[in-house]
MARBAVEX-520013 format. One record per residue: residue in three letters; x, y, z of N, C-alpha, C in turn. Coordinates in steps of 0.02 Angstrom, whole numbers, plus 32768, in hexadecimal, padded with zeros to 4 digits. Layout:
alaXYZXYZXYZ ...
END
This chain:
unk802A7FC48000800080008000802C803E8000 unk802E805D7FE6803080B87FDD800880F07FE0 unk7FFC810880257FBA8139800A7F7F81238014 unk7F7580F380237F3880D580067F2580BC7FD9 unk7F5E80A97FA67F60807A7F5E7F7180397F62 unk7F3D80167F4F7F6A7FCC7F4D7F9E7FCB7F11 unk7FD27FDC7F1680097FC87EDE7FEA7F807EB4 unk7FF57F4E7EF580037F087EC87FD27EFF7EA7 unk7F917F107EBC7F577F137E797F567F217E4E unk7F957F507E2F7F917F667DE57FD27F4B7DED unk7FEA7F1C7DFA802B7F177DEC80827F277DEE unk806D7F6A7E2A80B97F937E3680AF7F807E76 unk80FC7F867E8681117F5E7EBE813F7F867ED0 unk815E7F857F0E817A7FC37F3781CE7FCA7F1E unk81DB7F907F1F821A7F9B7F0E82267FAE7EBE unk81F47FBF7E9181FA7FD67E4E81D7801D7E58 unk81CC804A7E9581B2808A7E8A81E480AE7E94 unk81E480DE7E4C820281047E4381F481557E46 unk821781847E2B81E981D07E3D81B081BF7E12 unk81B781AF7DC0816F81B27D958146818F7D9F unk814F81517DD7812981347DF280F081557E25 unk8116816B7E58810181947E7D80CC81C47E6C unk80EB81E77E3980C282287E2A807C820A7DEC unk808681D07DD9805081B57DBC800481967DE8 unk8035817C7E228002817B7E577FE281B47E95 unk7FFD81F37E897FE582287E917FA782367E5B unk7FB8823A7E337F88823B7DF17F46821F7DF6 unk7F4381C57E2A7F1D81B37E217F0581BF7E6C unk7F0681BF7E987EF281E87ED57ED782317EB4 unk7EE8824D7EA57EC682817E8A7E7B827B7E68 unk7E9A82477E337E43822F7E087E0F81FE7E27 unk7E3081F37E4A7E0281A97E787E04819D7EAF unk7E2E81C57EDA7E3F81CB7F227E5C81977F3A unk7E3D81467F277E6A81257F3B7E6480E57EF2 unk7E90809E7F047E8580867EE77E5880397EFC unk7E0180457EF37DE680337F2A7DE27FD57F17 unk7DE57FB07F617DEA7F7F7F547DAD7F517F52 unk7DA27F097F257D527EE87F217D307F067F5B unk7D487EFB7FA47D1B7F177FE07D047F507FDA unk7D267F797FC47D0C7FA87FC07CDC7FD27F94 unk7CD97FAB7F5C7CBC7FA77F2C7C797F907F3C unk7C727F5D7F537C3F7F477F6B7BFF7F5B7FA2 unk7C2F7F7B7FDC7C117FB180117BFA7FF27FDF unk7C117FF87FC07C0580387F777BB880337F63 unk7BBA7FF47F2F7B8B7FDA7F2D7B4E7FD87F4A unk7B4D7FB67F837B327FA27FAF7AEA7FF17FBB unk7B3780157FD77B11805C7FE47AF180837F9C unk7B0980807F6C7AD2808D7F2E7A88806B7F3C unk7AA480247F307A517FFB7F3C7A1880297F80 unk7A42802C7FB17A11804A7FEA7A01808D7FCB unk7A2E80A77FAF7A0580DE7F9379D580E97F7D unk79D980A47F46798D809B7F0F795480847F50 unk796080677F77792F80327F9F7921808A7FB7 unk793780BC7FC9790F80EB7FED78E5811E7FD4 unk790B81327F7678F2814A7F4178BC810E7F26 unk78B080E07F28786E80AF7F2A784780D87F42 unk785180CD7F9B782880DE7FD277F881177FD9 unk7815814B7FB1780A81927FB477EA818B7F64 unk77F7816D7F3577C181747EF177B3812C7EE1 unk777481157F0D775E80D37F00772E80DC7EB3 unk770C81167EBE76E5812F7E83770E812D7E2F unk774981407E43775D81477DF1779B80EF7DF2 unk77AB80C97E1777C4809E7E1577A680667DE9 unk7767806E7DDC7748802F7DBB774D7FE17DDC unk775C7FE37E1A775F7FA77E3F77237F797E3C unk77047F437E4E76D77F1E7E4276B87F2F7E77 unk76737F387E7E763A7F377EA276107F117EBC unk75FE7EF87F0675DA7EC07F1B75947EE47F13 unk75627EA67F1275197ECE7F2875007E9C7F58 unk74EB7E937F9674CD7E677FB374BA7E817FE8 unk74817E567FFC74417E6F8021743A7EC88028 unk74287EDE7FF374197F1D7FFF74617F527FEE unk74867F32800274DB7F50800775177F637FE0 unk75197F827FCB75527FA77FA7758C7F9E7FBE unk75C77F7B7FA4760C7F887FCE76387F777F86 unk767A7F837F9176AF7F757F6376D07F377F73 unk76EC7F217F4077147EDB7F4077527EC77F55 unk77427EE77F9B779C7EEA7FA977D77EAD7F9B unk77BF7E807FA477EA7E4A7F9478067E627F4F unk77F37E6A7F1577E47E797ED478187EAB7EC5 unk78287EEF7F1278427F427F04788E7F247F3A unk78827EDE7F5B78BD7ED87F7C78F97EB37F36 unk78C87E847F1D78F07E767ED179097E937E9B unk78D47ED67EAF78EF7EFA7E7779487F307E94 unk793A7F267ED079637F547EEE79AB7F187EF8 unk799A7ECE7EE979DC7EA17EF979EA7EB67EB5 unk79D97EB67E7379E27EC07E3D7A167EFF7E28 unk79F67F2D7E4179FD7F6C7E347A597F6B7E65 unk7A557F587E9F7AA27F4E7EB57AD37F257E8C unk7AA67EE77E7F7AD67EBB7E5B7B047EE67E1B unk7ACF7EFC7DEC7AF07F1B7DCC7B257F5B7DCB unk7B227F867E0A7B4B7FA97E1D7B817F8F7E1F unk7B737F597E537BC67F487E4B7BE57F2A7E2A unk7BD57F007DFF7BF07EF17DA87BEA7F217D89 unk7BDC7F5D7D8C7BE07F947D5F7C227FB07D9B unk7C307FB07DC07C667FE67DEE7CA17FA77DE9 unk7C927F6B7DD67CDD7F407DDF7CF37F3E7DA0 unk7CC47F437D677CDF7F587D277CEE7FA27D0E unk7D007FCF7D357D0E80147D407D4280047D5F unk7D537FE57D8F7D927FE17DA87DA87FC87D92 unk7DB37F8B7D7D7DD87F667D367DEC7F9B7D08 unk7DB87FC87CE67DDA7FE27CAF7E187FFF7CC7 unk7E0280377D0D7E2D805D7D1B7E64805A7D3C unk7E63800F7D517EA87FE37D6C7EDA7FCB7D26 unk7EC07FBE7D057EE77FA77CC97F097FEC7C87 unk7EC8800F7C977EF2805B7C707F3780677CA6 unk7F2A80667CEC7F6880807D297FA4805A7CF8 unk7F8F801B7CEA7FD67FFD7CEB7FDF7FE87CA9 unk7FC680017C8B7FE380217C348003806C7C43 unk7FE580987C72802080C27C76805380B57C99 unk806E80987CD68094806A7D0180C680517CCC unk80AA80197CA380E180027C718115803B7C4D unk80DA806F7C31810780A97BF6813B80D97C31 unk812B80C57C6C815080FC7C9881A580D27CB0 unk819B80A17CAF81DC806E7CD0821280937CBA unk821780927C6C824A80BE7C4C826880F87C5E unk823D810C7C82823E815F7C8D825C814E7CD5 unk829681967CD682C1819E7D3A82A381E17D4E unk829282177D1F827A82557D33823182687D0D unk820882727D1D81D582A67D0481D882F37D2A unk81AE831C7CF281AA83607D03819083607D4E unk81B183A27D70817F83AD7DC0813983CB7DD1 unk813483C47D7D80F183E97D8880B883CD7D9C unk809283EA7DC3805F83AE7DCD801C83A07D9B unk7FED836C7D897FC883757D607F8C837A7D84 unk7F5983AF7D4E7F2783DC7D637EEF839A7D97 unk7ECE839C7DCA7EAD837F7DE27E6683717DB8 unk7E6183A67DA57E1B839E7D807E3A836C7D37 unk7E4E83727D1D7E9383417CE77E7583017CFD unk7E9982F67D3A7E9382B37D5A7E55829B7D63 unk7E2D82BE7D797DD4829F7D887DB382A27D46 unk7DAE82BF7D0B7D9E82A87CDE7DBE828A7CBE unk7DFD82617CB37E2182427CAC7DF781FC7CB1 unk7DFB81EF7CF67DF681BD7D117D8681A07D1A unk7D7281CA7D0F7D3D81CB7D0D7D2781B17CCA unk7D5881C27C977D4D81B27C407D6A816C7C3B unk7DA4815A7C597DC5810F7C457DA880EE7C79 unk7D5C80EA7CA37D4080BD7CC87D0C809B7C8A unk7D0380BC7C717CD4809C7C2B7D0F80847BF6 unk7D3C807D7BEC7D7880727BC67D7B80287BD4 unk7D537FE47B8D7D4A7FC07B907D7E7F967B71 unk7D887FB87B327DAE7F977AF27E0D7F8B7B15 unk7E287F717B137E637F677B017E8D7F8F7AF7 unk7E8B7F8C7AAA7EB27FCA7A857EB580177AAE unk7E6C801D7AB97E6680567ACA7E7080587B1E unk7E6E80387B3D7EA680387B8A7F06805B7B89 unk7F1080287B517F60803E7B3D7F5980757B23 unk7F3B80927B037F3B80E97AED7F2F810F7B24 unk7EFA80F37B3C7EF0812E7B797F3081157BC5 unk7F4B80EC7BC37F8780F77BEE7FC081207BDF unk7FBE811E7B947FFB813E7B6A7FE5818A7B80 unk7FA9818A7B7C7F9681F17B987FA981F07BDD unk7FA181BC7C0B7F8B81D67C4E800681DA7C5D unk801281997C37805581AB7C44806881E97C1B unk805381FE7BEB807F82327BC6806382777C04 unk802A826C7C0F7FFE82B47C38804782AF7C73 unk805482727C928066827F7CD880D182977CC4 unk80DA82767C86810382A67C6B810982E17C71 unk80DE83017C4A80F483447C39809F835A7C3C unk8096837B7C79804383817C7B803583C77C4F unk7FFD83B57C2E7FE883E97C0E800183BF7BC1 unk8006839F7BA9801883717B7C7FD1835E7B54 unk7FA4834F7B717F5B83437B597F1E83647B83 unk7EED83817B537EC983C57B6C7E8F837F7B6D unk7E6683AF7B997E15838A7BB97DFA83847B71 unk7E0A83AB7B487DD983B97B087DEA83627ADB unk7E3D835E7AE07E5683177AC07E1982E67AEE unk7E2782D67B287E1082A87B4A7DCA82B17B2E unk7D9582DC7B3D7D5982C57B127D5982C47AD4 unk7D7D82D67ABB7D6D82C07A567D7D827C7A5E unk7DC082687A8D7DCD82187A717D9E81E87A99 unk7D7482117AC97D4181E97B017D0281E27ACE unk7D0B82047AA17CC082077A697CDA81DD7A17 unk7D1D81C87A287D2581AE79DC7D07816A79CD unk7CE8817479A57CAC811F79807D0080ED7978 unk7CEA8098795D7D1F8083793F7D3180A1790A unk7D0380B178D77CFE80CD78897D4381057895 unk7D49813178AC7D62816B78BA7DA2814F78D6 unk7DAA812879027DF0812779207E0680F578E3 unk7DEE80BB78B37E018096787D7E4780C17850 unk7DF6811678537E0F813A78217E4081607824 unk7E4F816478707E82818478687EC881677888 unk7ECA812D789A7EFA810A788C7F16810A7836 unk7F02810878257EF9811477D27F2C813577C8 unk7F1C816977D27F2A81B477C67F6A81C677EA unk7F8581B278277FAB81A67848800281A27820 unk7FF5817F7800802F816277C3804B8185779D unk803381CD7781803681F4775F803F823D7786 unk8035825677B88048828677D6808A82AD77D8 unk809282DB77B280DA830A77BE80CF833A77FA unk80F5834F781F810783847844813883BD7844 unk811883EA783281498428783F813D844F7880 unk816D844B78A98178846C78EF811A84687910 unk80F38478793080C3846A7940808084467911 unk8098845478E180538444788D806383FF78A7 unk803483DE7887802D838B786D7FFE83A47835 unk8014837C77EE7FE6837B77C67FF183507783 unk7FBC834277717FBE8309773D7FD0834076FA unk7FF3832476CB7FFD8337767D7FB983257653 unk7F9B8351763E7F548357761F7F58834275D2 unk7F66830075E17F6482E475A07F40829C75A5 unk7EF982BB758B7ED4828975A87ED882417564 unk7EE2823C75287EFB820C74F37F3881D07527 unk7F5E81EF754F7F8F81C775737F7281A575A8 unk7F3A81E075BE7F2981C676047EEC818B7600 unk7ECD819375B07E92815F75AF7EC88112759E unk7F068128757B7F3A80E375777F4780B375A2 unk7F3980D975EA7F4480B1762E7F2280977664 unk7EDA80C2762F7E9F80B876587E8180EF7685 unk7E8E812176797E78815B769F7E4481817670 unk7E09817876867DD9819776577DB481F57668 unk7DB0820776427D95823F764F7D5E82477677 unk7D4781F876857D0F821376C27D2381FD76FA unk7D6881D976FE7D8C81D177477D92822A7760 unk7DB5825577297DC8828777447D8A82A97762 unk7D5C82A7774F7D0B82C677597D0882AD7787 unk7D11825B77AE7CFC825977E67D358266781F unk7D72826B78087D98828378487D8A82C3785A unk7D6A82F0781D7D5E834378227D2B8357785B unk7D04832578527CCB831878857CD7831278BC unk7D0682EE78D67D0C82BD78FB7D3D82F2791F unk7D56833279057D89836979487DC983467922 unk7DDB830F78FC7E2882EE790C7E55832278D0 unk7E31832978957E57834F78737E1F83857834 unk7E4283B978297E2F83DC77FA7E3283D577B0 unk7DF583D2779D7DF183A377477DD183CA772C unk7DED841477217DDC845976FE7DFE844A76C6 unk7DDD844B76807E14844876527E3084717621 unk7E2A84A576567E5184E2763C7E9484FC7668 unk7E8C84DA76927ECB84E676BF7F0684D87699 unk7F3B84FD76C07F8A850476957FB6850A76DE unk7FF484EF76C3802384F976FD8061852076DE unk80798555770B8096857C76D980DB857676EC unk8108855F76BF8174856676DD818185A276BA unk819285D876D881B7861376CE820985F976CC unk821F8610768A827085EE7665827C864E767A unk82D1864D769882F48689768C8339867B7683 unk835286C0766A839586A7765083BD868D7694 unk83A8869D76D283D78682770683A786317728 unk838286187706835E85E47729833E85D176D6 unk836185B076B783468589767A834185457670 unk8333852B76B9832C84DA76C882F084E276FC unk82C484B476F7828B84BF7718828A846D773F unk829284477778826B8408778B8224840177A2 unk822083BD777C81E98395779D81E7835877B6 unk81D9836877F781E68311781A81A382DE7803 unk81B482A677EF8196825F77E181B0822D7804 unk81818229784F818F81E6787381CE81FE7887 unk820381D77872824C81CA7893828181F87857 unk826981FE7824828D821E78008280826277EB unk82BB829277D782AE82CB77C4829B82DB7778 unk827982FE7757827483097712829E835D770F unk82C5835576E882E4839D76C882CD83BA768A unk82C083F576A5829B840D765182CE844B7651 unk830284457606832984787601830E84AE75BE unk830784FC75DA83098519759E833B8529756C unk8315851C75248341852674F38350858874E4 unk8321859E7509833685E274EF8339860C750E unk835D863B74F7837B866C7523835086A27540 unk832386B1752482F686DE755482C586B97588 unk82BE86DE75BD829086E275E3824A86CD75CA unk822F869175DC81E5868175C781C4864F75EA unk8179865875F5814B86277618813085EF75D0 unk813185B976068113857C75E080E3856E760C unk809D856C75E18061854D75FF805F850975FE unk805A84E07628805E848A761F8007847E7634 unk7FE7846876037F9D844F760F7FA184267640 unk7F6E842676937F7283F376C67F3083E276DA unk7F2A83B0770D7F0083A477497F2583B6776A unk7F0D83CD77AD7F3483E077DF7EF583C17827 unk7F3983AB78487F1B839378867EFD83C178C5 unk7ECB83AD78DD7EC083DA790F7EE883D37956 unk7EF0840F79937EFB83E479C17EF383B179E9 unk7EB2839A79E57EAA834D79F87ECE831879C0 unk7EC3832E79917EDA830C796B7F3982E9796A unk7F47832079727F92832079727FA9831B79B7 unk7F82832879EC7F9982E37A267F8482AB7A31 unk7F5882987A1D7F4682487A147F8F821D79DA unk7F93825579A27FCA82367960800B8233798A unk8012825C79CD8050825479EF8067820A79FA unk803081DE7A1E803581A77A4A801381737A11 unk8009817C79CF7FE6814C79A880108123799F unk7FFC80F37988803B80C87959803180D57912 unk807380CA78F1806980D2789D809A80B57875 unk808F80AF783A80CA8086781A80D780A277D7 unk810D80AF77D9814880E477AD814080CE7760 unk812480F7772C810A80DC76EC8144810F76A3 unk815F80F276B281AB8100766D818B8114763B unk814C810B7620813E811C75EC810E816975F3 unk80F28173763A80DB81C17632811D81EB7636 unk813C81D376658181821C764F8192821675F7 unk81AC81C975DF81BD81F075848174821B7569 unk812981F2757F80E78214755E80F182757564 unk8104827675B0810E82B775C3813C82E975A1 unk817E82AB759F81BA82DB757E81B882F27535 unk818482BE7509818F82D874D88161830974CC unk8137831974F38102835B74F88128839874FD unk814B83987537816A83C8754D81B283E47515 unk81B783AC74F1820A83C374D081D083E5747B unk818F83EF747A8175840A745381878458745E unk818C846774A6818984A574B981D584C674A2 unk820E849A7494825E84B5748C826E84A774D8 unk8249847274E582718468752B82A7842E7534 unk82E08419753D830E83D6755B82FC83B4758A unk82EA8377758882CA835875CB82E8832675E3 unk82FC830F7619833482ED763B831882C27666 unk832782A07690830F828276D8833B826F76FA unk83418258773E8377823A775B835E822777A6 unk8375820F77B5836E81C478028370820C7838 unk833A82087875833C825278A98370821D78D5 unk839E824178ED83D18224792283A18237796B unk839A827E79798375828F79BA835D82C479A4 unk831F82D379C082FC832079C28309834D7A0C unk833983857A0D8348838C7A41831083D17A75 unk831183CB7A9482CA83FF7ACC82D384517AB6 unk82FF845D7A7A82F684987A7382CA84A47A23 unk82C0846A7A10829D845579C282D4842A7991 unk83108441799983448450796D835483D07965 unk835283DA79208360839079208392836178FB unk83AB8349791683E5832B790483E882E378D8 unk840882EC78A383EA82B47871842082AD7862 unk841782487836846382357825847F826A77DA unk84B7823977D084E98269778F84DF82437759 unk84AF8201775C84AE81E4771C846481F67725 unk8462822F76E48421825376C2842482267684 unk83D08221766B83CD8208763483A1823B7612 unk83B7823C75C2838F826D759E835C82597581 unk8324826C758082CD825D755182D58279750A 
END
């Protein structure tokens, strides 16, 4: 115990707590106060049911309970409102032990992504963060979507302020259709310094299976912007005539061929901020053929296009890539 946490219930154990440990289980004291055990769950329970048995008591009229009639006499079926009230507990607490399940098993999907980690930020994360947090991954049934939402609750206890309340309900409201789609979409994402955005070339993007009404429904859906008039603009000057774009693990170089000063409009989707913190913690898989699709778009413009392996991205933006560049 810590606090009032059973560690070994989710799996951490004393001699593996570390600071991000620590401060992850702050996190969850915060959203849940504790981490409550079957007993307690059950006394939980319990006291819901008496609730209903007293909200019965007080509206026998709108309860619809069954009605005796004999000799003359009017009464209700209590046997009938005591069953309904074993019922009405039962399910509480299979509804509160499968709430704790979810939210024991999200703990230790973030637990796992934290081991790695010797320091997190000192900042603390917002309380209100934490209670809707934890209030949203008690309905968090699926699998998949446990490991995503640990990946938030560890990235949040990282670096808090990392994912806004607004992320947490768009991805608390995403259908399967929608998260399908934008796994999809995922694969194809460039970044320039805060942007994420797809290359608006939708002939490539129907090649791989991305249809114009995926983009319609992520538009919907808060994850990304599928205006298709949007443009992303690289300002070329004579002292900055190389522009990057990060893809995944690698860098793309776009060199200008000419000597004056000039903006290039690049047709995009562009991600929203939910969008582009969920694409933080997604998984995706690196597709060789949109960077040449891309490069040969871009070398329409008089641009040189390059790529090369990111060595590290260092905390001031600035990123460090290998020396074997290859040319498009």
């Amino acid at each position: 115990m810590l606090d009032g946490i059973d560690l070994a219930a989710i799996g951490i154990f004393a001699t593996q707590v570390k600071e991000p440990v620590i401060k992850l289980l702050d996190v969850v004291e915060k959203g849940i106060g504790k981490i409550y055990e079957p007993t307690h769950i059950k006394r939980m329970a319990k006291a819901k049911a008496e609730e209903i048995r007293l909200i019965s008591a007080a509206s026998e009229e709108n309860m619809n309970l069954p009605i005796l009639y004999l000799n003359g006499n009017v009464e209700i079926d209590t046997k009938s409102g005591e069953e309904l009230a074993l019922r009405a507990q039962n399910r509480l607490f299979h509804k509160e032990v499968q709430r704790q399940n979810n939210i024991e098993t999200t703990i230790r999907h973030a637990y796992n992504d934290l081991q790695a980690e010797e320091v997190v930020s000192a900042e603390p994360v917002d309380q209100d963060w934490a209670t809707r947090f934890f209030n949203i991954v008690g309905e968090v049934n699926n699998e998949d979507m446990q490991v995503l939402w640990g990946k938030i609750l560890s990235g949040e206890v990282k670096q808090p302020g990392s994912y806004s309340l607004r992320t947490l309900e768009t991805l608390r409201n995403l259908s399967k259709k929608e998260a399908e789609a934008f796994t999809k979409i995922t694969n194809y994402v460039l970044q320039s310094n805060a942007t994420f955005l797809i290359y608006r070339d939708q002939d490539f993007l129907d090649s791989v299976g991305i249809k114009y009404a995926d983009i319609l429904l992520l538009d919907e859906s808060g994850l990304l912007k599928g205006d298709t008039t949007l443009q992303y603009t690289m300002s070329f000057t004579e002292q900055r005539n190389t522009f990057g774009l990060i893809y995944q693990n690698k860098i793309v170089l776009l060199h200008d061929k000419n000597t004056e000063d000039r903006k290039i409009n690049v047709p995009c989707y562009v991600l929203t901020k939910a969008g582009s913190e969920i694409y933080s913690i997604s998984s995706k898989n690196n597709d060789e053929s949109y960077i040449n699709n891309t490069a040969t778009k871009l070398k329409e413009q008089n641009l040189t296009v390059e790529y090369s392996q990111i060595i590290r991205v260092n905390p001031d933006g600035t990123i460090n890539y290998s020396e074997a560049i290859k040319t498009l």
